[in-house]
Kinemage of the C-alpha trace (Angstrom):
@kinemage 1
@onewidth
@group {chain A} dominant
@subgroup {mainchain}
@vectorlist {calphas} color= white
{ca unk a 1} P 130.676 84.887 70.081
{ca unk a 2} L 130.428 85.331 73.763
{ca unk a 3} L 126.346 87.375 74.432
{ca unk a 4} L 127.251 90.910 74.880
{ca unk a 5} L 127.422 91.743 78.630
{ca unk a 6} L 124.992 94.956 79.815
{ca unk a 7} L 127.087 97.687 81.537
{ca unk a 8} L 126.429 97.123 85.627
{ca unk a 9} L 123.772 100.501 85.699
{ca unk a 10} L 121.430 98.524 83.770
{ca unk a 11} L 121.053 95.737 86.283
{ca unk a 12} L 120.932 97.541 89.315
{ca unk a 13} L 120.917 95.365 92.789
{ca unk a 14} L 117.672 96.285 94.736
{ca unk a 15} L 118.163 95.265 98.526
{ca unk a 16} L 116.038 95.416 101.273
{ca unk a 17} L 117.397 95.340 104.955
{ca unk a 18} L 114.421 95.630 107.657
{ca unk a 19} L 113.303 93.680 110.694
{ca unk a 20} L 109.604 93.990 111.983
{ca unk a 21} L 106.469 92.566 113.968
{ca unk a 22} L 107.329 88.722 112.663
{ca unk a 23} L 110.841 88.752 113.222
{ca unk a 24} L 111.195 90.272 116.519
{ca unk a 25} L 109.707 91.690 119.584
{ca unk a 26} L 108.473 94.747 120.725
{ca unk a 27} L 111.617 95.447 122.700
{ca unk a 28} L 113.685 94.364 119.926
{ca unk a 29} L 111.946 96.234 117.197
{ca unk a 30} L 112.104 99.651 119.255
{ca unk a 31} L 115.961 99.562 119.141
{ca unk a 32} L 115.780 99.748 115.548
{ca unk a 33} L 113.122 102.421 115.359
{ca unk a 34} L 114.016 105.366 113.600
{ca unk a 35} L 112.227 108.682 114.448
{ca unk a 36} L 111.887 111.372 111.356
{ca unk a 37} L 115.147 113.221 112.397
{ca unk a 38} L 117.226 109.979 112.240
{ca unk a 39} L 115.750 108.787 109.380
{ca unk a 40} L 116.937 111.837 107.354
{ca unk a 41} L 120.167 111.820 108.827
{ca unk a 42} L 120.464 108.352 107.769
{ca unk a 43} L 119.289 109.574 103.784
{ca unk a 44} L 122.065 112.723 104.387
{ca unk a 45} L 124.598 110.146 105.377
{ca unk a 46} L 124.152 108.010 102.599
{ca unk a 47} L 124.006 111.367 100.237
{ca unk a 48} L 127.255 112.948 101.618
{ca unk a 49} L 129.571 110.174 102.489
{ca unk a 50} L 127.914 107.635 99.870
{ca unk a 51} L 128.810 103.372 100.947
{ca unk a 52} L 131.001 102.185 97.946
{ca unk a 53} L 128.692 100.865 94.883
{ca unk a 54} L 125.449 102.395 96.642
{ca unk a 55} L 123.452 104.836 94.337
{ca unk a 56} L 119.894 105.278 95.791
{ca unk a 57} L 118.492 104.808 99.355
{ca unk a 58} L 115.058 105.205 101.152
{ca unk a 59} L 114.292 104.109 104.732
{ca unk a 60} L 110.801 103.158 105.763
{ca unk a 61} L 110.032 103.172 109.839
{ca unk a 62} L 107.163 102.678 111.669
{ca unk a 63} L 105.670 100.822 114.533
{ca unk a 64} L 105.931 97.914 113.112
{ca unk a 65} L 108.837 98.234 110.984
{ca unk a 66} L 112.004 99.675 110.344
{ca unk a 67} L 113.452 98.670 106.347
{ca unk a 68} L 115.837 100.450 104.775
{ca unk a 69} L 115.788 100.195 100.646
{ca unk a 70} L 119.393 99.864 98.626
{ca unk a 71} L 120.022 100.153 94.992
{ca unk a 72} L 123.751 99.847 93.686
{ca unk a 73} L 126.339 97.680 92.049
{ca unk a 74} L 127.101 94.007 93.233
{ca unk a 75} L 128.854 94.897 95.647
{ca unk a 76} L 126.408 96.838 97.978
{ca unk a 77} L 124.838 93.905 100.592
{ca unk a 78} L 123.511 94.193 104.113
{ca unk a 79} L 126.170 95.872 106.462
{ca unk a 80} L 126.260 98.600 103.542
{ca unk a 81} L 122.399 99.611 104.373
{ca unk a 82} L 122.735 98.942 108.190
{ca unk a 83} L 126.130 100.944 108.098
{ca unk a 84} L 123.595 104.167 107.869
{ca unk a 85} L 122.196 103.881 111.364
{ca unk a 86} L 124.393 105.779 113.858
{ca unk a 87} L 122.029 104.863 116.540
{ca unk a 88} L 121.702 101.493 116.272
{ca unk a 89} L 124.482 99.199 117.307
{ca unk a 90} L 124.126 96.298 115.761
{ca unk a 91} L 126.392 92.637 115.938
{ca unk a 92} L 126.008 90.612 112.978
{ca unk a 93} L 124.206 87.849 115.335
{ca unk a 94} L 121.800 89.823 116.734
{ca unk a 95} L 120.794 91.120 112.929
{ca unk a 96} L 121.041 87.515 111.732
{ca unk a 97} L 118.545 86.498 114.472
{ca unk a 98} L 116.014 89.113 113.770
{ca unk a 99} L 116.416 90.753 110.766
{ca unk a 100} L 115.949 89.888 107.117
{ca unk a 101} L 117.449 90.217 103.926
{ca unk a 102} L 115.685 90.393 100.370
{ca unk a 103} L 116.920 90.889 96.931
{ca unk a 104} L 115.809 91.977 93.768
{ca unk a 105} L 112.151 90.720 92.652
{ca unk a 106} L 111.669 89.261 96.058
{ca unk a 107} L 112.925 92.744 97.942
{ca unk a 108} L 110.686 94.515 95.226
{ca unk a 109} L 107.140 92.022 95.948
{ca unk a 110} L 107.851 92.260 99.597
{ca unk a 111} L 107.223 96.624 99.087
{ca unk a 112} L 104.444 96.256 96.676
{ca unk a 113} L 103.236 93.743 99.612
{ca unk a 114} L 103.806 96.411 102.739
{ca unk a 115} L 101.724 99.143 100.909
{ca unk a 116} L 99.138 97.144 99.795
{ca unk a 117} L 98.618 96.016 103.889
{ca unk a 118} L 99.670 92.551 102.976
{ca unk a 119} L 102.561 92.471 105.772
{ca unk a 120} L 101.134 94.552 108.219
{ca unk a 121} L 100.104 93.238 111.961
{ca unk a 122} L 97.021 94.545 111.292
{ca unk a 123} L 96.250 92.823 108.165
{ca unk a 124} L 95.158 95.718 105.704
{ca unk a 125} L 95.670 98.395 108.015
{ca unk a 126} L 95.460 101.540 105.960
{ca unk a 127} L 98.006 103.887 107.743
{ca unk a 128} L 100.938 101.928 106.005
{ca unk a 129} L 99.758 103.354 102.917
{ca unk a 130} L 100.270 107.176 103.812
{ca unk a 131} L 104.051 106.109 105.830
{ca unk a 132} L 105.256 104.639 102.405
{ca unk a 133} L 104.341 107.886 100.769
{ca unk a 134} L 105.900 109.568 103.428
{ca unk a 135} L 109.320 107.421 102.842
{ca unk a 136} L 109.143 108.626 98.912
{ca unk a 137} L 108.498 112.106 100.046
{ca unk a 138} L 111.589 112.233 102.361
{ca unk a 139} L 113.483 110.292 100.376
{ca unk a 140} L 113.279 112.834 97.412
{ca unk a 141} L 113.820 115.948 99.902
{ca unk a 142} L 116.873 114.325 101.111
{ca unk a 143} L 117.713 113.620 97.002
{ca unk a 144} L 118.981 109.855 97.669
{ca unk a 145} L 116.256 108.413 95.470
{ca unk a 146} L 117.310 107.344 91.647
{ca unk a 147} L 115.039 106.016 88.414
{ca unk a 148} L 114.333 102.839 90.017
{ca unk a 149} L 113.815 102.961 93.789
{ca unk a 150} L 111.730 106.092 92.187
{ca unk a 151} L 109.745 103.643 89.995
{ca unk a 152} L 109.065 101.389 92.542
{ca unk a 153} L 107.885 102.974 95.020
{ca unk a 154} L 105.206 104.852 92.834
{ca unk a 155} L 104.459 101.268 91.691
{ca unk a 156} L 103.987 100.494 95.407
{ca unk a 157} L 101.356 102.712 95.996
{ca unk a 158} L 99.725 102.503 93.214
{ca unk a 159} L 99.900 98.327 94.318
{ca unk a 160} L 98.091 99.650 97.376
{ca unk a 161} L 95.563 102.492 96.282
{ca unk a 162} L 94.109 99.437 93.796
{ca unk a 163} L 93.784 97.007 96.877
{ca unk a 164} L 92.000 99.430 98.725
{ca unk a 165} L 89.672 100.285 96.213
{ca unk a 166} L 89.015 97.109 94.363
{ca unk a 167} L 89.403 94.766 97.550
{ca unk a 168} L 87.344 94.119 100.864
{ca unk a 169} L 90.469 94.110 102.532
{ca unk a 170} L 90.353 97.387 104.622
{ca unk a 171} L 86.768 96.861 105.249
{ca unk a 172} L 85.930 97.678 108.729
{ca unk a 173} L 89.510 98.001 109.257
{ca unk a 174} L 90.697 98.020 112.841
{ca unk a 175} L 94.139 100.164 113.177
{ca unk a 176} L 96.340 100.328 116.719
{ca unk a 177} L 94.783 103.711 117.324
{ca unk a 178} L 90.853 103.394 115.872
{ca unk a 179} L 91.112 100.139 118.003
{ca unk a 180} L 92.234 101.878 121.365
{ca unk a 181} L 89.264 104.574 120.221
{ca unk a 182} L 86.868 101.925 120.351
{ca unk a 183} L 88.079 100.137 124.049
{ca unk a 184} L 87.647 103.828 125.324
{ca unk a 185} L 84.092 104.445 123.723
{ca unk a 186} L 83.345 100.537 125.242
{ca unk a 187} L 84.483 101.532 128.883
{ca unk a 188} L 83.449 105.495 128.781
{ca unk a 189} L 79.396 103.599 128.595
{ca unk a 190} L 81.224 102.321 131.976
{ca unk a 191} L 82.633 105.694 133.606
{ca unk a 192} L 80.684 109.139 134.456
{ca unk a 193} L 82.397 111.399 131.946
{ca unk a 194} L 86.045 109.970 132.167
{ca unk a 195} L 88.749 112.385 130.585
{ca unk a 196} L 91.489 111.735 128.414
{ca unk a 197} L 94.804 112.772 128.021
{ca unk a 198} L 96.154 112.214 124.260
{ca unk a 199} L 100.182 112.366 124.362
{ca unk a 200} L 101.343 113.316 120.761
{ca unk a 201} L 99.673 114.773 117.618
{ca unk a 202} L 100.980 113.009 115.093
{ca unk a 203} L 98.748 110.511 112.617
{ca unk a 204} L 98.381 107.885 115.184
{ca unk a 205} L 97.291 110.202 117.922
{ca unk a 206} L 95.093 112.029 115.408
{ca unk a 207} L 93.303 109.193 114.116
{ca unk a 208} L 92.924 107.699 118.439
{ca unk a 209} L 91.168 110.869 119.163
{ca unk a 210} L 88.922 111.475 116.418
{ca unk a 211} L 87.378 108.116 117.089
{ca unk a 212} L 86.556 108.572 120.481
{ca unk a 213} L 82.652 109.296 120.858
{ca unk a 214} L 83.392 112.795 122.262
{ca unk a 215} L 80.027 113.050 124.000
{ca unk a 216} L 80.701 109.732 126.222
{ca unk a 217} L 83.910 112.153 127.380
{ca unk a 218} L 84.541 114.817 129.812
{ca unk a 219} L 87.777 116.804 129.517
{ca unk a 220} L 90.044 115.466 126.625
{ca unk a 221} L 93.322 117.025 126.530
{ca unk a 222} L 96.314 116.702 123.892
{ca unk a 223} L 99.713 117.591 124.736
{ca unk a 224} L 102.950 117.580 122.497
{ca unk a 225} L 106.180 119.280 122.417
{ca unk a 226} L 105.420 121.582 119.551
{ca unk a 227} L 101.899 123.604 121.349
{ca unk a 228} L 100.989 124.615 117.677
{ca unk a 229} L 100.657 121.083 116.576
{ca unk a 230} L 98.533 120.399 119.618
{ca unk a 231} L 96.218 123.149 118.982
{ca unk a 232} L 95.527 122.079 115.551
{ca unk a 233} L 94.605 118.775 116.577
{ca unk a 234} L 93.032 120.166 119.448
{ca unk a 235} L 90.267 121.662 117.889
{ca unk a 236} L 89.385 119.207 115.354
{ca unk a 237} L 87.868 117.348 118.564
{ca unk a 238} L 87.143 119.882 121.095
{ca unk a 239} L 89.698 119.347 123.413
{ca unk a 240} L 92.295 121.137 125.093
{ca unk a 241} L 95.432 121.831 124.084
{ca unk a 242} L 98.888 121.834 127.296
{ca unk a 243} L 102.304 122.035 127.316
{ca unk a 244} L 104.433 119.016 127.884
{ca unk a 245} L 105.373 120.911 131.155
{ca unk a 246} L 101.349 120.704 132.065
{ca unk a 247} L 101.582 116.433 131.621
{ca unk a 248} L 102.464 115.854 135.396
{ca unk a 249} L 98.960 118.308 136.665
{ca unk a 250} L 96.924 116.570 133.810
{ca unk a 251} L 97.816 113.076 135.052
{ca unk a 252} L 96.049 113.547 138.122
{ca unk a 253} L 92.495 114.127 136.621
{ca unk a 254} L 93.204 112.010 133.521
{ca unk a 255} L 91.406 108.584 133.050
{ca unk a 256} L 92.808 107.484 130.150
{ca unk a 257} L 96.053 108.108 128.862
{ca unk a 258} L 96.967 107.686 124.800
{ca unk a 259} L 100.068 108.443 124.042
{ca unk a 260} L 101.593 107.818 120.608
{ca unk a 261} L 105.207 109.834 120.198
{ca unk a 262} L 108.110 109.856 118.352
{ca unk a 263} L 110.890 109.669 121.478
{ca unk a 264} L 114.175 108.439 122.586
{ca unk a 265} L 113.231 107.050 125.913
{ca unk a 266} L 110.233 107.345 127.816
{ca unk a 267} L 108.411 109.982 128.720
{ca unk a 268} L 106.022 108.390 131.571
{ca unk a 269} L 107.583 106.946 134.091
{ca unk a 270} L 106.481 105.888 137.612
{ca unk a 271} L 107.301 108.884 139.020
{ca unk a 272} L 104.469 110.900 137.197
{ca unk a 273} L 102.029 108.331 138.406
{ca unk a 274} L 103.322 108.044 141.958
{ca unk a 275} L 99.420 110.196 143.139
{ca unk a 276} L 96.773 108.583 145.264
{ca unk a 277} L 94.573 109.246 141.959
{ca unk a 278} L 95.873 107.098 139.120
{ca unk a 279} L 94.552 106.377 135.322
{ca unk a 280} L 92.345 103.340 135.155
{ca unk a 281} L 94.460 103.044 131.828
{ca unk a 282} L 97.016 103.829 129.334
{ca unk a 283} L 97.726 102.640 126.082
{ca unk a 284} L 101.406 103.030 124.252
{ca unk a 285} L 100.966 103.262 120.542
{ca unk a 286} L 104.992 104.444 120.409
{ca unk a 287} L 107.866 102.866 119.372
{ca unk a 288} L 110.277 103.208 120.694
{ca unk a 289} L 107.985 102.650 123.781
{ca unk a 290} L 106.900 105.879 125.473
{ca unk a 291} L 105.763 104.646 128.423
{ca unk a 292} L 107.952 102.716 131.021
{ca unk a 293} L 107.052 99.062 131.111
{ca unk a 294} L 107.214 99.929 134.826
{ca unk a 295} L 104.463 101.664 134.930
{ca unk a 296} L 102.226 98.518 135.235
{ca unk a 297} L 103.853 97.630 138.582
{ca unk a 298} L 101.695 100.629 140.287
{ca unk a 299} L 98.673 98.253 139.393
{ca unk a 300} L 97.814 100.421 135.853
{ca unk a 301} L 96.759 98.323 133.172
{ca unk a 302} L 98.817 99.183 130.602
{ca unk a 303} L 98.179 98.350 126.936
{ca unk a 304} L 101.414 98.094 124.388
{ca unk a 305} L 101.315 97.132 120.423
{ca unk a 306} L 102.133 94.036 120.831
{ca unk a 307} L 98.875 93.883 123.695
{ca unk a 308} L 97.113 94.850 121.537
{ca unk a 309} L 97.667 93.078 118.575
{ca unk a 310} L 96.164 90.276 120.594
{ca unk a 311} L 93.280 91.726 120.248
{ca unk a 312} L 93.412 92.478 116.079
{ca unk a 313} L 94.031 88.987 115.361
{ca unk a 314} L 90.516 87.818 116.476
{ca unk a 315} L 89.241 90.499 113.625
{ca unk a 316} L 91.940 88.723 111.125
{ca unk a 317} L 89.756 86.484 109.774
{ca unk a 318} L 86.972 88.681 108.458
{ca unk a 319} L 89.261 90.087 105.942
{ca unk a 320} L 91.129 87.135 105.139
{ca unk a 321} L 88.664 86.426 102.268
{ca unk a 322} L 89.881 89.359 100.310
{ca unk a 323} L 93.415 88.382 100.384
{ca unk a 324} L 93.477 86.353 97.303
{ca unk a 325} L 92.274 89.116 95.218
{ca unk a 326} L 94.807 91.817 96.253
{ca unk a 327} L 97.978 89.344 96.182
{ca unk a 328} L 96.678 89.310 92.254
{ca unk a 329} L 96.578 93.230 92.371
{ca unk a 330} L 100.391 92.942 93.946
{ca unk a 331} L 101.313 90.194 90.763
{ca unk a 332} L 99.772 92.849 88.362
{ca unk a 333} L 101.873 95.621 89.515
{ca unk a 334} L 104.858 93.364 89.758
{ca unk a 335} L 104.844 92.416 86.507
{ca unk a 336} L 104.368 95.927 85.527
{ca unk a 337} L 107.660 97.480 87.104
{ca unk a 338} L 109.399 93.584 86.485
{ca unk a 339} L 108.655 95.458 82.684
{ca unk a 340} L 109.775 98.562 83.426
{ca unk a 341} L 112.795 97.387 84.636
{ca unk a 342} L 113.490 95.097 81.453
{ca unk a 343} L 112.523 97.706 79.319
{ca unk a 344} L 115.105 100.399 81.097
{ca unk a 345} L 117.755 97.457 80.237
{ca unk a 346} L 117.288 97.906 75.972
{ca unk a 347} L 117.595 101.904 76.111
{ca unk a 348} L 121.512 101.307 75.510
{ca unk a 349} L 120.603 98.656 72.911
{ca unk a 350} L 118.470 101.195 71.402
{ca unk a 351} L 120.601 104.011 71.489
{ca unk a 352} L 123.588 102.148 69.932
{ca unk a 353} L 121.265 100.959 67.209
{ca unk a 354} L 119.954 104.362 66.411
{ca unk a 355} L 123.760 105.581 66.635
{ca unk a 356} L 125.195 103.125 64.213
{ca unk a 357} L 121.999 103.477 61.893
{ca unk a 358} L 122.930 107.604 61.502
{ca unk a 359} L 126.813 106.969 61.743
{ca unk a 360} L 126.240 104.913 58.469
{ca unk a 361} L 123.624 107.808 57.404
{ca unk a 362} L 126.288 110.457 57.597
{ca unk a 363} L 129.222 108.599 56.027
{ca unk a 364} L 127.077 108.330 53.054
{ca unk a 365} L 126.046 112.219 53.250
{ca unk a 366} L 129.889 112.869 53.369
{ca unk a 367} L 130.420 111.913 49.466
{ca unk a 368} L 127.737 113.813 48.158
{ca unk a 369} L 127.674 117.321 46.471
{ca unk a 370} L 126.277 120.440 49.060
{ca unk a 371} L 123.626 120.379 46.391
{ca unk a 372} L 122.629 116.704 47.090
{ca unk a 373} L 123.096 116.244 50.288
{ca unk a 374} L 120.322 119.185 51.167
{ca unk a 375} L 117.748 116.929 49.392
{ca unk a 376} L 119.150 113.506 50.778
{ca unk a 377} L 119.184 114.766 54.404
{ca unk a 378} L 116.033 115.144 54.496
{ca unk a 379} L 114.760 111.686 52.731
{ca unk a 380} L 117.472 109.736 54.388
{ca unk a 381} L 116.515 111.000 58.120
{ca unk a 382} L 113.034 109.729 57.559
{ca unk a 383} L 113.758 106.677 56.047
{ca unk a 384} L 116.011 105.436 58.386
{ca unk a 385} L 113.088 106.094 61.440
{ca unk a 386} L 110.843 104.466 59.550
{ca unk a 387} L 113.107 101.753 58.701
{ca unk a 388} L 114.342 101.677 62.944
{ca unk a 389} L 110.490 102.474 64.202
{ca unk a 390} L 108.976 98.898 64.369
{ca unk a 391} L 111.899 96.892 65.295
{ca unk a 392} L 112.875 99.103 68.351
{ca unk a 393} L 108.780 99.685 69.148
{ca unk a 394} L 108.902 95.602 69.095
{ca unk a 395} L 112.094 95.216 71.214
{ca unk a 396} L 110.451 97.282 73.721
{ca unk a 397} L 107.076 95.835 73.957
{ca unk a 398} L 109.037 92.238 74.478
{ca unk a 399} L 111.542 94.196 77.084
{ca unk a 400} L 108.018 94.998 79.130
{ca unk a 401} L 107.115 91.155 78.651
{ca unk a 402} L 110.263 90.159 79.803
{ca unk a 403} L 111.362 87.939 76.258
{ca unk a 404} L 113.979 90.746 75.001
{ca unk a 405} L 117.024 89.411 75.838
{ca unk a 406} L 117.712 86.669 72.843
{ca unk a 407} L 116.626 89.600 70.717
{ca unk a 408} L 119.132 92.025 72.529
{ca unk a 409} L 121.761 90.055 71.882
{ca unk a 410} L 120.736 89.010 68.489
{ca unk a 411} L 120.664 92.998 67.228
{ca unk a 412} L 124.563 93.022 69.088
{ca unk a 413} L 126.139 90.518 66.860
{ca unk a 414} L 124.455 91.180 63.778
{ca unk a 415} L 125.209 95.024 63.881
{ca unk a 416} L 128.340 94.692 65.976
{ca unk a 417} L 126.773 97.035 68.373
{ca unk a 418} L 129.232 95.555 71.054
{ca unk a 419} L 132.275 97.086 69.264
{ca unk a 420} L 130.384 100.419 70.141
């Protein structure tokens, strides 16, 4: 007798389609970047006009990334996911040059990796953590997220709450923005009071002006298209809060610029630096880029990601030591949803069991007096749990080790669950 075959919803095909800082270049990457707004649109496509065999869908973007997460039948594969971006045209050669494509336990280590800061240009960086909760958040809101992309990426960060709290690895952590803080702090010992214009007010921007040494600083501003937002952040720093229409007049006096926005194209160009007074420097923490490479032809010195990333990798080493622990901390929680997973796989085993076990219970119930079967409802419901309890409580805990399946199949033939 042939093993019986498990219905296609209890071996779900987790893909992941991304591309990011070790596949392809900054200018590269920022055509696949994905601002908030397209990333739900991509979720509502995927909700509303669902890809054949696709059931659950999250995207993940940031500056480093952009990954979009598939679960579905057999069917689903790579032009399925990157069929959600409108914006990005994409040829199969130019995704086949950059991009990347990982399945199953290698598509679900590679997550568990990303939140814990394992795959991050910044190794350990800690900002990953919070996007990844942001991509379950939106992901739910949208309502494109099932039992297992659910499940995994809880298991994700949970993966990388433990490696920040049992490892060195985010010790004395240097992000994109805390690391443009501390250039500015370096060169402000330099300057008499130099001011700084902070473009954005988003996390990046946020965590870029709270680091600055505000009493090495003259006039900070922080502009964004959404004034509220600017205030807010405004005032955790004493600065000053302008309109985007204000960016041109605040140029002129502005030292540094920081700017670290969610846009299209950019939003400095050479014509808003075109003054006899100019910014010693500006540093683009966007992506897509916000400020025009162009820019550095008026003589600015102009800092990008990837510039600065230069700079990161000579702090690499000091928490390469603590590596070894938290890839055991990813294992751990691998193994843990790898369980979850098998265990999901028996509930139909278990369910048919149970059903055949009570099926057999009530044919016997049928031939008995009203009289008798009031007693022997009772007696026979309990005995047949107790009888069910510690096979099914075993067949579970060897589901979570991943050893099930010989048993699975062994509790199909000998009940004839597969005729079910």
């Amino acid at each position: 007798m042939n093993p019986p075959p498990r219905p296609p919803s209890d071996r779900p095909r987790l893909l992941c389609v991304g591309i990011n800082h070790a596949s392809a270049r900054l200018e590269v990457r920022e055509r696949y970047a994905l601002s908030k707004p397209a990333q739900a649109r991509a979720l509502l496509r995927a909700k509303q006009n669902p890809p054949a065999g696709l059931h659950e869908v999250a995207v993940l973007s940031t500056c480093n990334r952009t990954e979009l997460y598939g679960v579905g039948e057999d069917g689903i594969d790579a032009n399925t996911l990157l069929g959600l971006l409108e914006h990005v045209r994409v040829s199969e050669g130019d995704f086949g040059h950059h991009g990347y494509v990982k399945e199953g336990a290698a598509a679900q280590e590679h997550l568990l990796r990303v939140a814990a800061g394992l795959d991050s240009q910044v190794l350990g960086e800690s900002e990953i953590l919070g996007q990844v909760r942001e991509m379950l958040e939106l992901a739910q809101e949208v309502g494109t997220l099932g039992p297992v992309l659910s499940k995994l990426l809880q298991q994700a960060l949970h993966a990388g709450k433990r490696v920040r709290r049992e490892t060195g690895l985010g010790d004395g952590i240097l992000s994109h923005s805390s690391l443009v803080a501390r250039m500015l702090n370096h060169e402000a010992a330099m300057l008499p009071a130099p001011s700084v214009l902070i473009v954005g007010a988003g996390s990046m921007a946020r965590s870029a002006l709270l680091g600055l040494e505000r009493e090495r600083f003259g006039r900070v501003w922080v502009t964004n298209r959404t004034l509220g937002r600017a205030r807010e952040l405004a005032e955790q720093a004493g600065a000053e809060a302008v309109g985007l229409e204000a960016m041109g007049r605040v140029l002129r006096e502005a030292d540094f610029v920081i700017s670290a926005v969610s846009v299209e194209r950019p939003l400095l160009r050479p014509e808003h630096l075109g003054g006899a007074r100019q910014p010693v420097a500006l540093f683009d923490l966007s992506l897509p880029r916000s400020i025009a490479p162009s820019v550095a032809e008026l003589g600015v010195r102009l800092h990008t990601l990837d510039d600065l990333e230069a700079i990161l990798a000579v702090h690499r080493a000091e928490r390469e030591a603590a590596v070894p622990q938290a890839e055991r901390i990813v294992a751990e929680e691998l193994r843990a949803f790898g369980g979850w997973l098998e265990a999901r796989a028996v509930v139909p085993t278990v369910k048919a069991l149970r059903q055949r076990f009570e099926a057999l219970r009530q044919a016997e119930l049928e031939a008995l007096s009203p009289a008798e079967r009031a007693v022997a409802e009772r007696v026979t419901h309990r005995l047949v749990q107790k009888l069910l309890h510690s096979p099914l409580t075993r067949l579970r805990e060897l589901a979570e080790e991943g050893e099930a399946e010989p048993y699975r199949q062994a509790l199909h033939a000998l009940f004839g669950l597969e005729q079910e």
